[in-house]
Structure formats: C-alpha cells, structure tokens
TORKOL-4160 file (C-alpha; in steps of 0.2 Angstrom, whole numbers, padded with zeros to 4 digits, m for minus):
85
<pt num="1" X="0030" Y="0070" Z="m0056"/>
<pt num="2" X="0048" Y="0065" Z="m0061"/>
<pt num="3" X="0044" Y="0066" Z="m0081"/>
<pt num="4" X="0036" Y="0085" Z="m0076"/>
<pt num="5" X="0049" Y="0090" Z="m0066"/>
<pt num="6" X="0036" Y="0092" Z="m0054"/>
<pt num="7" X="0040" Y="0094" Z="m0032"/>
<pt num="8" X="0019" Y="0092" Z="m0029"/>
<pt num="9" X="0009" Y="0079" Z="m0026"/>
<pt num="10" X="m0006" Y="0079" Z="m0036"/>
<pt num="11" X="m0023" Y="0082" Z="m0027"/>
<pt num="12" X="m0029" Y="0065" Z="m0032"/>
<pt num="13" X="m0014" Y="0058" Z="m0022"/>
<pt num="14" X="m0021" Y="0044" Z="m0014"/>
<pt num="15" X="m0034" Y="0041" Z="m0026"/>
<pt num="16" X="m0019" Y="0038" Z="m0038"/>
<pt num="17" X="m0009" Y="0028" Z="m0025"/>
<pt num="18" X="m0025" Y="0017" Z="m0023"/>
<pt num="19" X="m0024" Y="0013" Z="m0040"/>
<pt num="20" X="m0008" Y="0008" Z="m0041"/>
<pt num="21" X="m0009" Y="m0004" Z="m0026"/>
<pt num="22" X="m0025" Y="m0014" Z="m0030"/>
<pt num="23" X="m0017" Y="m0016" Z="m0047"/>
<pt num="24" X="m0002" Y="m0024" Z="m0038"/>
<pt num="25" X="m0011" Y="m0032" Z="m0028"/>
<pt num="26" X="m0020" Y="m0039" Z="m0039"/>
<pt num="27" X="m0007" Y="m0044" Z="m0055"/>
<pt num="28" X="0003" Y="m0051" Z="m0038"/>
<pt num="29" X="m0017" Y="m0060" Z="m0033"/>
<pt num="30" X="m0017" Y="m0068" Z="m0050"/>
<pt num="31" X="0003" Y="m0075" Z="m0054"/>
<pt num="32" X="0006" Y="m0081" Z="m0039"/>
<pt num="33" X="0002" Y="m0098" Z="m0030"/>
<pt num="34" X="m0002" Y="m0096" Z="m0011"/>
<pt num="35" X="m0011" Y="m0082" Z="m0002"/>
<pt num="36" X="0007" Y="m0081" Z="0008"/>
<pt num="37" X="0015" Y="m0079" Z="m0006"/>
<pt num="38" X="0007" Y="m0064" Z="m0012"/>
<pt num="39" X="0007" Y="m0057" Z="0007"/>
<pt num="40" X="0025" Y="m0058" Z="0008"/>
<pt num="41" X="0027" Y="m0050" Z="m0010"/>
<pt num="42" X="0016" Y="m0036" Z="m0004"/>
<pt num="43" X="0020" Y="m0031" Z="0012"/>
<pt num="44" X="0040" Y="m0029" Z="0006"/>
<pt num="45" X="0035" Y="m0015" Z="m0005"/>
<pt num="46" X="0024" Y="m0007" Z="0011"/>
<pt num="47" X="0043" Y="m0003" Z="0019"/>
<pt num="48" X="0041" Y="0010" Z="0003"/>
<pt num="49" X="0024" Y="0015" Z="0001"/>
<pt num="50" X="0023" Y="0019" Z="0022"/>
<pt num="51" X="0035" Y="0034" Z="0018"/>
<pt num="52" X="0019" Y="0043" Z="0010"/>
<pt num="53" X="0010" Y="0043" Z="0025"/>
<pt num="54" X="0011" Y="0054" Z="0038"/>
<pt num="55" X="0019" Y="0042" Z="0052"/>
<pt num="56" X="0028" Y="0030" Z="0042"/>
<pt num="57" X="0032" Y="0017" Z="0056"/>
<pt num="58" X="0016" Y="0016" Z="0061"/>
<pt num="59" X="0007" Y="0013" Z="0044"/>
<pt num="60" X="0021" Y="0000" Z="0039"/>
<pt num="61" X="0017" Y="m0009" Z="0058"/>
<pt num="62" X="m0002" Y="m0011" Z="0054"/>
<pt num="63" X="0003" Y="m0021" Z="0038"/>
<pt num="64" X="0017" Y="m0030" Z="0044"/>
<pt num="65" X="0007" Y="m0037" Z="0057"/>
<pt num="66" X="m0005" Y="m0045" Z="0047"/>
<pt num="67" X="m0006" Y="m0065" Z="0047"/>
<pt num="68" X="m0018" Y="m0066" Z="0033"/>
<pt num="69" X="m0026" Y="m0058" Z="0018"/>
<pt num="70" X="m0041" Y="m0052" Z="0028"/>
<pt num="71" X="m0029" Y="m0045" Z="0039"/>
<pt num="72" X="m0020" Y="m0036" Z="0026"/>
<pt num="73" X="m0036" Y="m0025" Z="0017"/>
<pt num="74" X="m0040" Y="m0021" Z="0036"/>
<pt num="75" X="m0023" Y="m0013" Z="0038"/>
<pt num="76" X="m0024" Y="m0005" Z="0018"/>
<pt num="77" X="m0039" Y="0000" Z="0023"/>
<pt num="78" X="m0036" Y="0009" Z="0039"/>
<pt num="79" X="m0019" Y="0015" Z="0033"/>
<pt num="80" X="m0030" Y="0027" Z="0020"/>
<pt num="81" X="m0043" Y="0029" Z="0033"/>
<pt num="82" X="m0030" Y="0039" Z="0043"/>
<pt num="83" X="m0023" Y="0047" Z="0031"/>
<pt num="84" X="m0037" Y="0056" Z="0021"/>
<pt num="85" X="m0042" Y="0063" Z="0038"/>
C-alpha cells in the first residue's frame, strides 16, 4: 500500500495480516529461549496490530490477558473470528 501510494486495503486483508503474524510468531517461536519470552515479544506488537480491528481495546485486552502460549492462539484466534464476521 505505501510503495502504491494506495488508501485501501487489499481484499485479502486479513489473510495477508495472518501471514505476517504466524511468520513472527514463528522466527520469534524459533530465536528465542522461553515460551515467556516469545509471549512478551508478541503481545508488544499486539498494542499495533489491535488498531486493524474494529474495537481496538478490546482485541488488544484478549491478548494481553493471556498467561500462556495456549492462551495466546485462543485470543489470535478469536481476534480473527470476530473480525471476519
């Protein structure tokens, strides 16, 4: 969008957005030691990515709150859930 010039989101939005976070999560999954590591290093850029969504205070919450990894996807997960709705 920037290098375009472009004000519109693609349609594929959230599938690109998707992307983009499991491969952070993932590169963040693989150099770091510690599942709280990579929680903390995550959930920092959430205080971004929540301004996509439609209530961002509420989608940055539901990650924020997680204690654990398991946690965490369950809070991705219904983050998209709402959102594609």
């Amino acid at each position: 969008m920037i290098k375009g010039n472009e004000t519109e989101f693609p349609a594929d939005k959230w599938e690109r957005f998707r992307k983009l976070h499991d491969s952070l999560f993932n590169a963040y999954a693989a150099g770091l030691s510690g599942r709280s590591h990579v929680l903390t290093k995550i959930t920092s850029y959430w205080e971004y990515f929540s301004y996509l969504f439609e209530d961002p205070h509420k989608t940055y919450k539901r990650v924020k709150k997680a204690k654990n990894i398991e946690a965490y996807h369950a809070a991705v997960f219904e983050n998209f859930r709402t959102e594609k709705t």
